[in-house]
C-alpha positions as a Markdown table, in Angstrom:
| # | Residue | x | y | z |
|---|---|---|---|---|
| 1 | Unk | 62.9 | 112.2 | 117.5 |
| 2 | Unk | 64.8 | 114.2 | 120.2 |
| 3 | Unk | 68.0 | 116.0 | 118.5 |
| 4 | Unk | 71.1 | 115.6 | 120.2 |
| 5 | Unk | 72.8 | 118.5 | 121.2 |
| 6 | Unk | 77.0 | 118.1 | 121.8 |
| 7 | Unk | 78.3 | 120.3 | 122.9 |
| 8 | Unk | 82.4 | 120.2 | 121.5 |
| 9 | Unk | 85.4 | 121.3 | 119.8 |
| 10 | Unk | 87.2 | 120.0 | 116.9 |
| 11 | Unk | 90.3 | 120.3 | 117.7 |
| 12 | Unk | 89.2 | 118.4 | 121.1 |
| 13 | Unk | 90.2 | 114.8 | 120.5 |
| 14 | Unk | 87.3 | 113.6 | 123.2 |
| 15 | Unk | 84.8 | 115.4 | 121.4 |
| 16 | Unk | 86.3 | 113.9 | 118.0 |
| 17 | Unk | 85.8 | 110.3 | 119.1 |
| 18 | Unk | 81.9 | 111.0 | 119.8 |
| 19 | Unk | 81.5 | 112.4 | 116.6 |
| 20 | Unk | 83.3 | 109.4 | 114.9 |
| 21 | Unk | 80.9 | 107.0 | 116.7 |
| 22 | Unk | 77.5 | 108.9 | 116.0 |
| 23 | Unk | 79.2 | 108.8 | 112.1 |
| 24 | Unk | 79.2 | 105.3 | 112.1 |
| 25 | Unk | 76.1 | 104.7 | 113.6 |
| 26 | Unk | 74.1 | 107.0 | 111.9 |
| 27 | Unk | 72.6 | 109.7 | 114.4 |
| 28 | Unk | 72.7 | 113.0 | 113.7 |
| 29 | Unk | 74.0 | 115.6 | 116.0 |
| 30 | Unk | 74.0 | 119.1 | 116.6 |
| 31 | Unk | 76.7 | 121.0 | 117.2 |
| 32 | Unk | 77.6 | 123.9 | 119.7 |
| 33 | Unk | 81.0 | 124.8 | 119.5 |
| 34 | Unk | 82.7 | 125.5 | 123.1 |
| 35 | Unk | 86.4 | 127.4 | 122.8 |
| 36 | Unk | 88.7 | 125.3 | 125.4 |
| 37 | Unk | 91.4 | 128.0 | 124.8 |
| 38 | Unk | 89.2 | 130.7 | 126.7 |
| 39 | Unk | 88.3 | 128.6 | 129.5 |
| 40 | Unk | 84.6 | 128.9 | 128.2 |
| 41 | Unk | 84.1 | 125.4 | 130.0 |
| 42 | Unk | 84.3 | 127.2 | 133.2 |
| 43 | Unk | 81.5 | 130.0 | 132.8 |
| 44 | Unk | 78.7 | 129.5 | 135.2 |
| 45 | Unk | 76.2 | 127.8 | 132.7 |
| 46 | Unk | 78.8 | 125.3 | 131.5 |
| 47 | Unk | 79.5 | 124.8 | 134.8 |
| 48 | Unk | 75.9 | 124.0 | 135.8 |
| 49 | Unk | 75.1 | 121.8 | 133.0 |
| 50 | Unk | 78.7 | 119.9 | 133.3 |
| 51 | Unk | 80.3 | 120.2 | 137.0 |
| 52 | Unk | 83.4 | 118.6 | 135.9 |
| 53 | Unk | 83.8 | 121.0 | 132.7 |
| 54 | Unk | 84.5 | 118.9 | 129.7 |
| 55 | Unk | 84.3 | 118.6 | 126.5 |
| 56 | Unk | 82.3 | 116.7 | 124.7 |
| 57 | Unk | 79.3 | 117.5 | 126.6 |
| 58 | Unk | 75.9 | 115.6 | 124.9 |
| 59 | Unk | 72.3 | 116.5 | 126.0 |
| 60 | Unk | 69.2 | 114.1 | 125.2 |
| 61 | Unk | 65.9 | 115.7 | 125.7 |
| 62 | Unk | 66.6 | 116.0 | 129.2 |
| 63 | Unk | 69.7 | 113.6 | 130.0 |
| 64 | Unk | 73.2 | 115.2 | 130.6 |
| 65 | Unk | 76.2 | 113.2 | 129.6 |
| 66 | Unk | 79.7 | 114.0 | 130.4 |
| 67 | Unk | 82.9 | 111.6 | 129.4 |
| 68 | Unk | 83.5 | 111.1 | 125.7 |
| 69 | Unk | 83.4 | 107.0 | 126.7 |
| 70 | Unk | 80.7 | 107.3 | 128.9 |
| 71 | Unk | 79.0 | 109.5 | 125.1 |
| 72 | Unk | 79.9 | 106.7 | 123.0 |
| 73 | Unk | 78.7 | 103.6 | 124.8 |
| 74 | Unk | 75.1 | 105.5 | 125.6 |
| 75 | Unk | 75.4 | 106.3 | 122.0 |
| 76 | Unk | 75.4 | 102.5 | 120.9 |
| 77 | Unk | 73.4 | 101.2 | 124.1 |
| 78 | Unk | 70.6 | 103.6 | 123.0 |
| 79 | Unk | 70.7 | 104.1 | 118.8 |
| 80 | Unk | 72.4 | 101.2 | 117.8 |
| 81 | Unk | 71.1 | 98.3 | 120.5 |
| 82 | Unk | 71.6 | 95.1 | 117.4 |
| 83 | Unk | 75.7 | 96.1 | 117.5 |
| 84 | Unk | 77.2 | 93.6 | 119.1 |
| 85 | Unk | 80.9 | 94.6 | 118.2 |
| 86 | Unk | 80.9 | 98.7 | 118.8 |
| 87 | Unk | 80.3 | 97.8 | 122.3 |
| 88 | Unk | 79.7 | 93.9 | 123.4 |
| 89 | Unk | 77.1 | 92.4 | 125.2 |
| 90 | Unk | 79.0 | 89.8 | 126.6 |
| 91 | Unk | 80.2 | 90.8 | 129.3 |
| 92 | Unk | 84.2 | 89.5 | 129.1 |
| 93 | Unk | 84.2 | 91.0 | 125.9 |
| 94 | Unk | 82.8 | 94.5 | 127.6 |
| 95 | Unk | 85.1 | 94.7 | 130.0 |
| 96 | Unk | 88.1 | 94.2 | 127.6 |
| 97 | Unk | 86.9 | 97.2 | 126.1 |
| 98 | Unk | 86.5 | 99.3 | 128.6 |
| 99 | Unk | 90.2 | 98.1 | 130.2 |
| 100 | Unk | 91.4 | 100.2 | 126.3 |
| 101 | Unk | 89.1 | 103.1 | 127.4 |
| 102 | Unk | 90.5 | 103.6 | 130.6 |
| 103 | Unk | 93.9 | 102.7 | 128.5 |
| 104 | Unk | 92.9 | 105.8 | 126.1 |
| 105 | Unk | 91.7 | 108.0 | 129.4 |
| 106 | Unk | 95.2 | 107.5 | 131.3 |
| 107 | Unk | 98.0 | 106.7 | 128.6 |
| 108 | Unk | 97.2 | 108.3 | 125.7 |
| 109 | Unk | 94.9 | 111.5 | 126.8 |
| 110 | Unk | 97.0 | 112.2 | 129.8 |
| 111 | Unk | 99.9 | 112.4 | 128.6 |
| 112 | Unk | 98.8 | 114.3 | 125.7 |
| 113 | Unk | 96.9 | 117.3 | 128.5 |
| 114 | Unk | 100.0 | 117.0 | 130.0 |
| 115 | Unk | 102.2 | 118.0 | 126.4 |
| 116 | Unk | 99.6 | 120.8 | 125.2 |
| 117 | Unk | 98.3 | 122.5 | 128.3 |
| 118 | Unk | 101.6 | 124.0 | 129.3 |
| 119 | Unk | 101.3 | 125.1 | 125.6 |
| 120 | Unk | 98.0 | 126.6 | 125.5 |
| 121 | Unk | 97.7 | 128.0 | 129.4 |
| 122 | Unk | 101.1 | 128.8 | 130.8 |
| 123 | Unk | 102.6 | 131.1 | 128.3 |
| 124 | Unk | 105.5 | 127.5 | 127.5 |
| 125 | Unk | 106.6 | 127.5 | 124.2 |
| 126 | Unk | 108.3 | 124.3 | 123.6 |
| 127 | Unk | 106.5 | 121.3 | 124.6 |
| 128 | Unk | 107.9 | 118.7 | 127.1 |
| 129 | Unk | 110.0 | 116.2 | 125.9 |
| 130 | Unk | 109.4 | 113.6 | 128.8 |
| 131 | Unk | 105.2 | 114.0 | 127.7 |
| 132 | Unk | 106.4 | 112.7 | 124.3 |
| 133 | Unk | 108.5 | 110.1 | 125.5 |
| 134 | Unk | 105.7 | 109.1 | 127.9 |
| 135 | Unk | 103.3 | 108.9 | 124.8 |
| 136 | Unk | 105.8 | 107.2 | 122.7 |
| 137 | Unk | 106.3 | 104.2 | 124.8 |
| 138 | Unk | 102.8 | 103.8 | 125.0 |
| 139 | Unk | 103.3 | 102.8 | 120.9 |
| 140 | Unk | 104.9 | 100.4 | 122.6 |
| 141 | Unk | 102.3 | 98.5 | 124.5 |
| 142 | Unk | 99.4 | 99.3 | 121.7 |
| 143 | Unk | 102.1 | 97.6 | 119.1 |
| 144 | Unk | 101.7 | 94.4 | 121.9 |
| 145 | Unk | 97.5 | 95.2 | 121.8 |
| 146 | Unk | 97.7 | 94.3 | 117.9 |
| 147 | Unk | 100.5 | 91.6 | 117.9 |
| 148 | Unk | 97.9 | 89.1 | 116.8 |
| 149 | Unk | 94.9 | 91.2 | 115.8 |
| 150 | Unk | 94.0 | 94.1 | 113.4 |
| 151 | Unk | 92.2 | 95.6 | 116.0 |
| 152 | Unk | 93.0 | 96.8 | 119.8 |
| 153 | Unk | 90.7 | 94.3 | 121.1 |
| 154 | Unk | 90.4 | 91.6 | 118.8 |
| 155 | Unk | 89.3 | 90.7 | 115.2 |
| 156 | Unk | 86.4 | 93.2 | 115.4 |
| 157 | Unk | 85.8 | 97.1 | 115.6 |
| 158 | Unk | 85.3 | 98.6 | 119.0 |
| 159 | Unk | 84.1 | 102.1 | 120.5 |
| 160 | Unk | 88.1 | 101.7 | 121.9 |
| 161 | Unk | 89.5 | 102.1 | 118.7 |
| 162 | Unk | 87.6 | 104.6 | 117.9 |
| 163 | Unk | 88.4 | 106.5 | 120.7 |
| 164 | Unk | 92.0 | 105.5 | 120.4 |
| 165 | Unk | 92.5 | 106.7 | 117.0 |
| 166 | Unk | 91.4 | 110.4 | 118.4 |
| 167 | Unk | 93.7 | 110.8 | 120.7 |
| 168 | Unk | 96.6 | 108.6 | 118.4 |
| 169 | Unk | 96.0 | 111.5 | 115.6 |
| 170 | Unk | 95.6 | 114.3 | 117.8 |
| 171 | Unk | 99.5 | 113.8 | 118.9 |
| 172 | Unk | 101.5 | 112.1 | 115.6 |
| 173 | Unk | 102.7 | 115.6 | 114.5 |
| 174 | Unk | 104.8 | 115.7 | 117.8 |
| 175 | Unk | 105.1 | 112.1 | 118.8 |
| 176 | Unk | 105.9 | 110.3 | 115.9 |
| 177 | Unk | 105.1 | 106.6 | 115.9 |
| 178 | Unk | 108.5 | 104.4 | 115.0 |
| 179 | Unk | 108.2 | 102.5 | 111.5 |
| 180 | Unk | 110.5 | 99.6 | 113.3 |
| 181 | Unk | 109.3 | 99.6 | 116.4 |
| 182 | Unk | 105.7 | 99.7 | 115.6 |
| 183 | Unk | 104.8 | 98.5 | 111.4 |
| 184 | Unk | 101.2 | 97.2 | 113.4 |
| 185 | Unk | 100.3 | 100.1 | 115.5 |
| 186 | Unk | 100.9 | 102.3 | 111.9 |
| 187 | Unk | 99.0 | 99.7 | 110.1 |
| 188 | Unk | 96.0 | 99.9 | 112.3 |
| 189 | Unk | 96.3 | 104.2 | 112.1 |
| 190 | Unk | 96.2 | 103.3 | 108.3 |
| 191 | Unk | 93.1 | 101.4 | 108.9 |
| 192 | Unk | 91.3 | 103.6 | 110.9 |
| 193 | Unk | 92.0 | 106.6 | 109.2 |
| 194 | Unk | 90.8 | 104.9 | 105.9 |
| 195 | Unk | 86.8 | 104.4 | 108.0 |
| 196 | Unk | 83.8 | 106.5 | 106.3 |
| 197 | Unk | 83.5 | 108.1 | 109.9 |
| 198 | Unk | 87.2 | 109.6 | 110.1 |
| 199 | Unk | 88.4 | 112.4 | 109.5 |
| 200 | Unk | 92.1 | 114.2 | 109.6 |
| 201 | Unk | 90.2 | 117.5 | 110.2 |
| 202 | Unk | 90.0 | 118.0 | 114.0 |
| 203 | Unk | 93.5 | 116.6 | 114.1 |
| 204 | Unk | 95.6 | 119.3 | 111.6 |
| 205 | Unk | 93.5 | 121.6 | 114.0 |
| 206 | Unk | 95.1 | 120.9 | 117.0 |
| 207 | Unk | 98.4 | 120.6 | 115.1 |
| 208 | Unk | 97.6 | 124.2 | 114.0 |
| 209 | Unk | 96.4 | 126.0 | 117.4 |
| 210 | Unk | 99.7 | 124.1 | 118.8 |
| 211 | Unk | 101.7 | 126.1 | 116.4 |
| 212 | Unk | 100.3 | 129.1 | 116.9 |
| 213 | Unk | 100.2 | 129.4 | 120.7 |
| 214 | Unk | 104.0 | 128.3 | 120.6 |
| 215 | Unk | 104.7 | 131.5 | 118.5 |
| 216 | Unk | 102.7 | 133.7 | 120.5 |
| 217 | Unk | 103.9 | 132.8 | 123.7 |
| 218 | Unk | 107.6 | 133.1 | 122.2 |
| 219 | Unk | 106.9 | 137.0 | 121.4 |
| 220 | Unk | 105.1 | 137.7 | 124.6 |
């Protein structure tokens, strides 16, 4: 069997959800660890193998894949093809699934580039308190996504949440989710967080390097 070569970072929520999904599936995959932080995305070989410079970054014998949703759904296409609840086959199902992952792409990872990059590129060292707000009333509408399910798109476990619940983790420590407002958007973190696949890990990372860049850039 071809190994799978990702090419990631933990702290990198995108590259988090891959590894989540290849977790619960049950393919291996090898890691090469690219440092966001030092731009290492744009060096000329990245750049070749990935014009659009992101991480995560998979290769397959000779297939290139960029997108952490485009990652996951190969993933389960390919090494899981009998799931029928990762990803659906039919196709209304599919496409409620992929409305979440362009949910997760422009609502929750957005906002969240928006709130750290200042951070960790241009020397800020307090992060934006309209980015939070931005994130925290997208609790709201996820709290209306599980009004009447335990899962963002119904009864079942999707590639969404799992993507979801990257991003969701990789921003609690500054955009706390209300109790009140939201007891079944912090039920469903509870569920997640309690999968075999998950781990808090890549998460307190980002929490960490968040920490640390705001005190450097306040001495420079």
């Amino acid at each position: 069997m071809v190994k799978l070569i990702l090419y990631m970072h933990p702290a990198s929520a995108p590259s988090r959800a891959v590894i989540f999904v290849a977790k619960y599936i049950g393919v291996g995959l090898e890691y090469k660890i690219v440092d966001f932080l030092k731009r290492d995305t744009l060096k000329p070989d990245f750049l070749k193998m990935n014009p659009l410079h992101t991480l995560p970054t998979l290769i397959d014998g000779s297939a290139v894949i960029y997108d952490s949703h485009a990652i996951c759904s190969y993933l389960v296409e390919k090494y899981a093809p009998n799931d029928d609840k990762l990803y659906p086959k039919d196709l209304i199902k599919r496409a409620f699934v992929d409305a979440i992952l362009h949910f997760d792409s422009c609502d929750l990872f957005s906002p969240m580039r928006s709130m750290y990059a200042p951070i960790f590129y241009h020397g800020f060292h307090e992060l934006r308190k309209e980015t939070i707000a931005a994130i925290q009333h997208t609790w709201l509408t996820m709290e209306r996504l599980l009004e009447n399910h335990h899962f963002l798109c119904g009864d079942d476990m999707t590639i969404a949440d799992i993507c979801c619940i990257a991003t969701t983790t990789a921003v609690l420590a500054f955009a706390p989710i209300d109790e009140k407002a939201c007891p079944k958007l912090l039920a469903w973190v509870k569920r997640m967080r309690a999968m075999p696949f998950y781990s808090e890990d890549g998460a307190e990372g980002v929490k960490k390097i968040v920490l640390e860049k705001i005190m450097e850039n306040c001495k420079a």
